[in-house]
C-alpha positions as CSV (number, residue, x, y, z in Angstrom):
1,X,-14.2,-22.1,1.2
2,X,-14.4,-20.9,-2.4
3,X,-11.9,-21.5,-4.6
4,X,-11.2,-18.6,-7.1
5,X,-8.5,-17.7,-9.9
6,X,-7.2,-14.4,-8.7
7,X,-4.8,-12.0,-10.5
8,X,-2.4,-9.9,-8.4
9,X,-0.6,-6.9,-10.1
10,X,2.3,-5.5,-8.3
11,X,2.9,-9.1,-7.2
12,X,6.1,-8.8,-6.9
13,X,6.1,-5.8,-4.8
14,X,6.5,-5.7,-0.7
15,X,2.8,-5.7,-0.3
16,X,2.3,-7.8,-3.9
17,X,4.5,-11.2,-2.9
18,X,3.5,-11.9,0.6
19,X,-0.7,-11.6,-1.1
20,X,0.1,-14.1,-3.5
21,X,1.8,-16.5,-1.1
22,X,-1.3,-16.1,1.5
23,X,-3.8,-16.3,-0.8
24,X,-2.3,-19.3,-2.7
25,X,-2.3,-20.8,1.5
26,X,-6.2,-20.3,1.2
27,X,-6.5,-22.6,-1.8
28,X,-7.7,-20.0,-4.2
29,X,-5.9,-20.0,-8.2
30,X,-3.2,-16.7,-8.2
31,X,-1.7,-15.3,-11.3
32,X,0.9,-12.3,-11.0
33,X,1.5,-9.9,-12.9
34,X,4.8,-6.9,-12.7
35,X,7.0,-5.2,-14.9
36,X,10.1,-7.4,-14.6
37,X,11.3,-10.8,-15.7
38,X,10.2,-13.2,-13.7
39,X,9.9,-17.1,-13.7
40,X,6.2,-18.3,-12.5
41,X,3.9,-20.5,-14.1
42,X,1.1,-18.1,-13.4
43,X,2.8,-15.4,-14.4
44,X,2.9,-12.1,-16.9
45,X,4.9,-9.7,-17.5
46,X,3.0,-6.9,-18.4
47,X,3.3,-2.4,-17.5
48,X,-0.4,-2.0,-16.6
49,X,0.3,1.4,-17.9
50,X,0.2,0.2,-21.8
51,X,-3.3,-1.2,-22.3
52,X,-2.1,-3.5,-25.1
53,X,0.4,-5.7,-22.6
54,X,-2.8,-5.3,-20.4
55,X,-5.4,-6.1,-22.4
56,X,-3.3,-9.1,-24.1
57,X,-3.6,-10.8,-20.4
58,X,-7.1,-10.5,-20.4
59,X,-7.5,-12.3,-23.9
60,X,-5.3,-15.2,-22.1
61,X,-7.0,-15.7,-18.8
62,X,-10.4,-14.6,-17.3
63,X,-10.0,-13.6,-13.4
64,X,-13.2,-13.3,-10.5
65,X,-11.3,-11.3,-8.5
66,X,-8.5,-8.5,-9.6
67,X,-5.9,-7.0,-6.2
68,X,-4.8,-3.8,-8.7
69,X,-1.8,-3.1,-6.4
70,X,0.2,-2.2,-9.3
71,X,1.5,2.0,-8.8
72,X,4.1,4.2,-8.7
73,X,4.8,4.6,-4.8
74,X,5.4,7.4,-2.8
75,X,5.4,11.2,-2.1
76,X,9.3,12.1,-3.0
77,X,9.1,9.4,-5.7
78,X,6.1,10.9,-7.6
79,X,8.0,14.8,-7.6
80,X,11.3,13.2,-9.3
81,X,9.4,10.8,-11.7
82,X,5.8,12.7,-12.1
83,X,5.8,11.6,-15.7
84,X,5.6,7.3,-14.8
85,X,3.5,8.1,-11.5
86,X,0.7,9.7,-13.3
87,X,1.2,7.3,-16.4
88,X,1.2,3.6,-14.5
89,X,-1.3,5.2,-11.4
90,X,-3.5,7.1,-13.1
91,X,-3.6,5.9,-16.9
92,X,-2.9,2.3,-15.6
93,X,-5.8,2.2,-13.4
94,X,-8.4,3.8,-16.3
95,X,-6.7,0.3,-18.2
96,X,-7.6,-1.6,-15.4
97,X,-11.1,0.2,-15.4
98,X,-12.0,-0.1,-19.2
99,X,-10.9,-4.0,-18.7
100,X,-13.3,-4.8,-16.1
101,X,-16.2,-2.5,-17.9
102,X,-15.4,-5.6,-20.5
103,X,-14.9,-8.8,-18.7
104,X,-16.6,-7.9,-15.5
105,X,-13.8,-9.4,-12.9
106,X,-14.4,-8.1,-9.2
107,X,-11.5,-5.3,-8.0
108,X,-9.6,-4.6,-5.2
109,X,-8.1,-1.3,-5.0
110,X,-4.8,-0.3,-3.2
111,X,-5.4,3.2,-2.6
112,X,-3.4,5.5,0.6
113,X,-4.0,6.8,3.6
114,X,-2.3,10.1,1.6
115,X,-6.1,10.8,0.1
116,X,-6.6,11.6,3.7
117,X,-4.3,15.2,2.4
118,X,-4.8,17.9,4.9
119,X,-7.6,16.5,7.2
120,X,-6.7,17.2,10.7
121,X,-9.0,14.5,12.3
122,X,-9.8,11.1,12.6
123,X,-9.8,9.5,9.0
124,X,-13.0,7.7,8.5
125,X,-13.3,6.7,5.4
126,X,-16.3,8.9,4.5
127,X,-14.7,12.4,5.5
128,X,-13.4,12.4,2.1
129,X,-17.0,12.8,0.9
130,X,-18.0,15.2,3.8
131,X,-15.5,17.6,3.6
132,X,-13.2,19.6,1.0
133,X,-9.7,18.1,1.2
134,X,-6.5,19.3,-0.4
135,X,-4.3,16.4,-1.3
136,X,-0.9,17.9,-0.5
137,X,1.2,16.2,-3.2
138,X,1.6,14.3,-6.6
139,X,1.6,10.6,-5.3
140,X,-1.6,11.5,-2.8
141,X,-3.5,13.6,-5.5
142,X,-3.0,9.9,-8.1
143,X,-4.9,8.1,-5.5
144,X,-7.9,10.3,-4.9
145,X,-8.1,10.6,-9.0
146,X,-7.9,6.4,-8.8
147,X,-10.9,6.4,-6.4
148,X,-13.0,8.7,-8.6
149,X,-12.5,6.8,-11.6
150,X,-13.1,3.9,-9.7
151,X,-17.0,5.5,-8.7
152,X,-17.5,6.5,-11.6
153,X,-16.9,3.3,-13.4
154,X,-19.5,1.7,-10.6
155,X,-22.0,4.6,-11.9
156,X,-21.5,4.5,-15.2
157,X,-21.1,0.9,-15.6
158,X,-21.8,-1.6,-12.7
159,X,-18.2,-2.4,-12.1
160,X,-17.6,-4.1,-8.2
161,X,-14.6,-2.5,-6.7
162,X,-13.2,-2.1,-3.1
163,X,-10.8,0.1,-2.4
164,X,-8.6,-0.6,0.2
165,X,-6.5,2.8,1.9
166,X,-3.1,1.3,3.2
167,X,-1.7,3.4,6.2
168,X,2.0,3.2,6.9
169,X,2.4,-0.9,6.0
170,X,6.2,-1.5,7.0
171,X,8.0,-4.4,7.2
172,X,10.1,-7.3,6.0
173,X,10.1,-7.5,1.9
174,X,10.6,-3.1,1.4
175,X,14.2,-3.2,-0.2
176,X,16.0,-0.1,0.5
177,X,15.8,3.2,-1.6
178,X,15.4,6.7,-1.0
179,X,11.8,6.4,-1.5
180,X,10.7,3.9,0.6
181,X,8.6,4.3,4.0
182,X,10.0,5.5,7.0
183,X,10.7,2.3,8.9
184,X,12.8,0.7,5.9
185,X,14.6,4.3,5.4
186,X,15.6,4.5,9.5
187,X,16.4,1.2,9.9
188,X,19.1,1.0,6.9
189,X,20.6,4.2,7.6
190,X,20.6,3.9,11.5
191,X,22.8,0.4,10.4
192,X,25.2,2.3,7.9
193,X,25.2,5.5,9.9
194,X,23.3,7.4,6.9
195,X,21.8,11.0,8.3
196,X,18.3,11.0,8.2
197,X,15.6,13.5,9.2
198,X,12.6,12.8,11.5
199,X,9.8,15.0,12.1
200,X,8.8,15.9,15.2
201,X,4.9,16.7,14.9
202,X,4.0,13.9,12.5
203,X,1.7,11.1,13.3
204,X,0.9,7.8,12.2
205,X,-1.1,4.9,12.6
206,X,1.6,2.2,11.1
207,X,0.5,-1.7,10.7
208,X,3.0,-4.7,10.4
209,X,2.9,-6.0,6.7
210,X,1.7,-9.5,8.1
211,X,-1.8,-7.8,9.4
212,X,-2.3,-6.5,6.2
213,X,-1.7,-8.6,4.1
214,X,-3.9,-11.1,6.3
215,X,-6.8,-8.8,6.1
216,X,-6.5,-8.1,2.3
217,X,-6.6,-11.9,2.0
218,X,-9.6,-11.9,3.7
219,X,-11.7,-9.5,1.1
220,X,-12.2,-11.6,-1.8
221,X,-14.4,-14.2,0.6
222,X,-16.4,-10.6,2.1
223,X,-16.4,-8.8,-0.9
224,X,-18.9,-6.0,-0.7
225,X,-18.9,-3.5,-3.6
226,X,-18.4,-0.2,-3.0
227,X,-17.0,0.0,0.6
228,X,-13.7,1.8,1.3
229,X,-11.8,0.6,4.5
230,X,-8.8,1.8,6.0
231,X,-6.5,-0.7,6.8
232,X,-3.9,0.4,9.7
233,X,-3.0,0.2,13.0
234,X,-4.7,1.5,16.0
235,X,-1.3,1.9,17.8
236,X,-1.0,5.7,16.6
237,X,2.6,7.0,17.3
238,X,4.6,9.9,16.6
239,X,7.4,9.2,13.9
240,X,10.1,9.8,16.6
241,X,8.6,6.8,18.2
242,X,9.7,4.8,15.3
243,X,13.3,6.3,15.3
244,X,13.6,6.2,19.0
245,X,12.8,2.4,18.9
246,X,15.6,1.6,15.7
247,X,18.2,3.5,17.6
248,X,17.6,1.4,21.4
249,X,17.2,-1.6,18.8
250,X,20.4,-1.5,17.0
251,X,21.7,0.1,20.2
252,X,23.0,3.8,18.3
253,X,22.6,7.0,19.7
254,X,20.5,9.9,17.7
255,X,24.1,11.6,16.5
256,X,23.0,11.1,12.9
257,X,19.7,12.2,13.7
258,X,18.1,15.8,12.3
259,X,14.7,16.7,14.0
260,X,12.8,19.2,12.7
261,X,9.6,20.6,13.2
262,X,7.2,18.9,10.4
263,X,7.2,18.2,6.6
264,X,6.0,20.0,4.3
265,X,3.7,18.4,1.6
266,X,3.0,16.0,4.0
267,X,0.0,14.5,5.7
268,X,1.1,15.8,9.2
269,X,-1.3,13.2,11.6
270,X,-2.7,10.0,9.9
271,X,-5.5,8.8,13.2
272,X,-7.0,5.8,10.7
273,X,-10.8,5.1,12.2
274,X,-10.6,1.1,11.3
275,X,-13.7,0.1,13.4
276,X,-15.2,-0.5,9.3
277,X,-12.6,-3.2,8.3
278,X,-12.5,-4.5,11.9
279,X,-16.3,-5.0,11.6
280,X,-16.6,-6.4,7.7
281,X,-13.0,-7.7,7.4
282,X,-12.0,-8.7,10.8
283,X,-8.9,-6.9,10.5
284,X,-6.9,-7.8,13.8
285,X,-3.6,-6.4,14.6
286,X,-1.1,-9.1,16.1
287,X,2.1,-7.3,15.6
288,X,2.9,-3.7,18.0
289,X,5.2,-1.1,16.7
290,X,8.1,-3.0,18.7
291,X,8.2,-6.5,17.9
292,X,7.4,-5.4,14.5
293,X,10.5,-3.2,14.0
294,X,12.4,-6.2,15.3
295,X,11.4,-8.2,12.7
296,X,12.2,-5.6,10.4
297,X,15.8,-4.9,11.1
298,X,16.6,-9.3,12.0
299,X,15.3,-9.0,7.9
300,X,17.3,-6.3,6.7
301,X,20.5,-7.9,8.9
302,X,20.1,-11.1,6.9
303,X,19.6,-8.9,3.2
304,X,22.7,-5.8,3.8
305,X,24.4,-8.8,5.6
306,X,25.0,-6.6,8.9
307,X,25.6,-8.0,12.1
């Protein structure tokens, strides 16, 4: 297999630090990059959203391959900080752009299963093309304005990018906050006996960080420019699933529970068509819903120190 020096920004996010490790397993050369102090020798410090810090990296170290992971995250997140969301997602990934216009390095592109907005049916990755969507919030809207800068850096300039939509990844390594996904937000509250809601008509299509992260290792030796793939799990669920699985987990009732009907702002069914990443990637899932969880909570037991 080919070894090649790889930078990872956002490596020392949930998704970022398990990449490096598994592509440092497969022999290739991995450089971080994040916003905070951190000791690595292959690594900078560096907001993505500032092109000097940015483009002072690139004057240090040339790259073949680029995982831009480095964003804002989340729906509730990009409402009470709009002002960093749209300045690291969307000016951050036009640094990123003007970079590789320059030095010619080979992207991958963490974009969301949020683009998806108010489509009601199966999200193949071409429906976005096909059909007039309405992203239904801040966070979702970045995204979609990532993947048009992204095409039209490939048609303007020859830039090789593949943009990877994440669907729901959950799992050990997502610290809790009030903005994080719904599995990490469940799971600590159901343990401190925090009120949560859960949504009753919402779908999803969630995959255990391990499968991702194995399939996004797996791009930089298929790399095809210009494919999108959606990278989830076929097990498609309602949310209550994942509450009602927590709760007999951690053996709770639902007293602190608050259903309602759906969200608002809010992709209300994400039904990810992965037959594309299954076929080019061989994206595999190995972890269901249940065992997953488990891992989950055994992780969060050992962090909060819960029994």
């Amino acid at each position: 297999m080919e070894t090649n020096k790889i930078l990872v920004t956002g490596a020392l996010g949930a998704v970022g630090s398990p990449l490096v490790a598994s592509l440092r397993t497969r022999g290739h050369d991995v450089w971080m990059l994040d916003r905070t102090h951190h000791y690595d020798n292959r690594y900078f410090r560096c907001d993505v959203g500032e092109y000097r810090q940015i483009e002072r990296v690139m004057e240090k170290e040339s790259f073949d391959f680029i995982y831009h992971l480095a964003a804002e995250f989340g729906r509730n997140n990009g409402e009470d900080f709009f002002e960093t969301l749209w300045r690291t997602n969307a000016v951050g990934t036009k640094n990123m752009l003007r970079l590789q216009e320059r030095k010619k390095f080979r992207m991958i592109f963490t974009s969301s299963s949020e683009v998806y907005g108010d489509y009601r049916g199966a999200m193949e990755e071409s429906v976005l093309y096909r059909f007039p969507i309405r992203q239904l919030n801040d966070y979702a809207i970045t995204k979609w304005v990532n993947e048009m800068q992204i095409m039209n850096s490939r048609d303007r300039f020859g830039t090789e990018t593949v943009v990877l939509r994440l669907f729901n990844t959950y799992g050990p390594g997502e610290y809790y906050s009030d903005y994080r996904s719904a599995v990490c937000l469940f799971i600590y509250r159901a343990m401190h006996s925090i009120p949560y809601k859960v949504y009753l008509n919402n779908h999803r299509s969630s995959c255990y960080i391990d499968d991702t992260v194995a399939t996004m290792t797996r791009v930089v030796e298929r790399f095809k420019p210009g494919e999108v793939y959606n990278i989830a799990s076929d097990e498609y669920h309602t949310i209550k699933k994942i509450s009602d699985i927590i709760l007999n987990q951690l053996g709770e009732d639902d007293s602190i529970v608050t259903y309602e009907k759906e969200e608002p702002h809010n992709t209300l069914n994400k039904k990810a068509d992965i037959s594309k990443a299954k076929r080019d990637l061989a994206h595999k899932l190995t972890v269901d819903l249940n065992e997953g969880i488990r891992r989950t909570i055994e992780w969060q037991r050992k962090v909060y120190g819960k029994s």
